[in-house]
KOLPADO-539366 format. One line per field, with one value per residue (C-alpha): residue number from 1; residue in three letters; x, y, z. Coordinates in pm, whole numbers, m for minus. Layout:
N
resi: NUM ...
resn: Ala ...
c1: X ...
c2: Y ...
c3: Z ...
***
This chain:
158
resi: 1 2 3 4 5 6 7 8 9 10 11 12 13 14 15 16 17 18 19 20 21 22 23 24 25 26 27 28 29 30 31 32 33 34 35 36 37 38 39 40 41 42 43 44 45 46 47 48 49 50 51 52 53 54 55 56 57 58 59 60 61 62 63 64 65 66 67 68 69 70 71 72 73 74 75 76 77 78 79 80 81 82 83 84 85 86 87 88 89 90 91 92 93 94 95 96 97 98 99 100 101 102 103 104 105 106 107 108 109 110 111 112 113 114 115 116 117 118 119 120 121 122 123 124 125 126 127 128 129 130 131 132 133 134 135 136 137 138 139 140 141 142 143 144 145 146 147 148 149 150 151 152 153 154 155 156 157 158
resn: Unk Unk Unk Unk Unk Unk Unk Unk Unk Unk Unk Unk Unk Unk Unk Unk Unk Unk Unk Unk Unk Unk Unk Unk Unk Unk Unk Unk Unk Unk Unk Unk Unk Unk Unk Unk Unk Unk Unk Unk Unk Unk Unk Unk Unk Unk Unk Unk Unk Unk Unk Unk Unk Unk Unk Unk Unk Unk Unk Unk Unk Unk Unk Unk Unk Unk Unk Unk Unk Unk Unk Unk Unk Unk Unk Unk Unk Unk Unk Unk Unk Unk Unk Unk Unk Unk Unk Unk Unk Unk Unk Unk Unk Unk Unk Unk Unk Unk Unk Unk Unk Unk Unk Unk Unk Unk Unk Unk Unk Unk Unk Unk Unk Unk Unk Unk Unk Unk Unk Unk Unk Unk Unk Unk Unk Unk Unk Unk Unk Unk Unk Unk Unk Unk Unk Unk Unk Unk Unk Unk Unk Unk Unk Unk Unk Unk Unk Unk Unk Unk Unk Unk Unk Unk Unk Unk Unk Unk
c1: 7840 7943 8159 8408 8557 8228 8107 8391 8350 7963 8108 8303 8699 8968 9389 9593 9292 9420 9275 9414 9352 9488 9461 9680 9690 9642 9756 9429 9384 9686 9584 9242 9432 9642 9341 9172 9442 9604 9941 10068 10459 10674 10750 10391 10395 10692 10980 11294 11185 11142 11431 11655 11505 11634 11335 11267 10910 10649 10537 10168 10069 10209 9903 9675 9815 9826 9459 9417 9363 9018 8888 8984 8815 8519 8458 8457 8343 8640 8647 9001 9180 9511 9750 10129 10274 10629 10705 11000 10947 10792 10464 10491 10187 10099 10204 9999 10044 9915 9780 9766 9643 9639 9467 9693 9483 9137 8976 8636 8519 8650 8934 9233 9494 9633 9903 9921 10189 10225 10394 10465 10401 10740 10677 10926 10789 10710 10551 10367 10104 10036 9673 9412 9057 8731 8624 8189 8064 7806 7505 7639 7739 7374 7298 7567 7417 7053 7204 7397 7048 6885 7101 7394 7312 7537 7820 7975 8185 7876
c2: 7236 7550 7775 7909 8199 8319 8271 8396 8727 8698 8707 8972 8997 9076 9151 8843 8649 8366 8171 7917 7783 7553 7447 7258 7449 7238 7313 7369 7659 7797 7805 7963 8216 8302 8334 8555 8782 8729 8670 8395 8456 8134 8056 7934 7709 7614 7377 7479 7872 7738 7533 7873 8092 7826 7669 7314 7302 7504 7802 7945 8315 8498 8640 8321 8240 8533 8580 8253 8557 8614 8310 8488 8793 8657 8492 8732 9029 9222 9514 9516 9897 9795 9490 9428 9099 8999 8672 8521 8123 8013 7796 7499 7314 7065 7237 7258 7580 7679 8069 8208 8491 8686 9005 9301 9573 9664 10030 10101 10235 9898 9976 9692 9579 9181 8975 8688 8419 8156 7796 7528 7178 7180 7437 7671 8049 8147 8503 8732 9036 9274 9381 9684 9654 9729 9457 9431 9680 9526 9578 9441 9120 9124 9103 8877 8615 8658 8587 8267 8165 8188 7966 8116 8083 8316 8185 7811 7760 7737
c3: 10854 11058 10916 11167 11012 10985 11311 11463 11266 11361 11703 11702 11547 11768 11696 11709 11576 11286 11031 10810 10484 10280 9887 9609 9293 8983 8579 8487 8805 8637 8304 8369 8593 8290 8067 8331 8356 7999 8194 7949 8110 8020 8368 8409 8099 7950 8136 7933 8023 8358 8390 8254 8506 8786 8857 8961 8774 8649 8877 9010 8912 9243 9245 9249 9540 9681 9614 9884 10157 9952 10148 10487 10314 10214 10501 10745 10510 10537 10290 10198 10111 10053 9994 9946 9845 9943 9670 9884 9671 9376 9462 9206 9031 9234 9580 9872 10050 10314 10437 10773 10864 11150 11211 11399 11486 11472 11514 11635 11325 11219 10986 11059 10926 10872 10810 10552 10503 10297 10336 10132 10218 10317 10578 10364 10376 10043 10059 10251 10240 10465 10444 10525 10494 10735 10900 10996 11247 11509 11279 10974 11212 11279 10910 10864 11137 11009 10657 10825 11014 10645 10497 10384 10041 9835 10059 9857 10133 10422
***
């Protein structure tokens, strides 16, 4: 299976490129999030806090699903500088959501910068980021394709 967001970056990146990803976040996702990053907040975990706060269920870390532009990341071996999250919607267990991004300027020494947002399955914007990073430069694209051409094989998503 070819994987296009890493061909494309093989291929060379451009601004107003975009890549989309989706994923459904489970309890257990949330739970090992929470142990990860020992944020045990009762929005995450218990109804009746949730149900105070407004809520209509239990909520995802902000910053799992934030971390869904890791995939674009990864992918395309950006190097990333700087982030800044915008939570607009709480992403509920159990909610698909969706992350686009798009990429808004590159340099030639290869420092850009991108866009993220995320959707619900209710095509309801929940958050954003706005992104720097450094994207490949042509002869780390070259190591990238040889790596492709070997296999791929640090890469789970090949």
């Amino acid at each position: 299976m070819v994987n296009l967001m890493r061909q494309q970056a093989i291929a060379g990146l451009k601004a107003g490129d975009r890549f989309e990803c989706k994923r459904t976040f489970t309890r257990a996702e949330v739970d090992a999030f929470g142990d990860l990053t020992r944020d045990y907040n009762p929005v995450h975990y218990d109804m009746s806090w949730t149900q105070a706060k407004g809520f209509d269920g239990l909520i995802c870390h902000g910053l799992l699903v934030g971390a869904m532009i890791c995939e674009f990341g990864g992918q395309v071996g950006w190097l990333a500088t700087g982030m800044n999250f915008k939570f607009i919607k709480p992403a509920y267990i159990g909610d698909t959501i969706t992350c686009a991004v798009t990429i808004l300027s590159i340099e030639p020494s290869g420092r850009a910068e991108a866009e993220a947002v995320f959707a619900n399955g209710r095509n309801q914007r929940i958050g954003q980021a706005h992104m720097t990073g450094r994207l490949p430069l042509p002869d780390e694209r070259k190591l990238l394709q040889a790596m492709v051409a070997a296999g791929d094989v640090s890469n789970k998503l090949r």
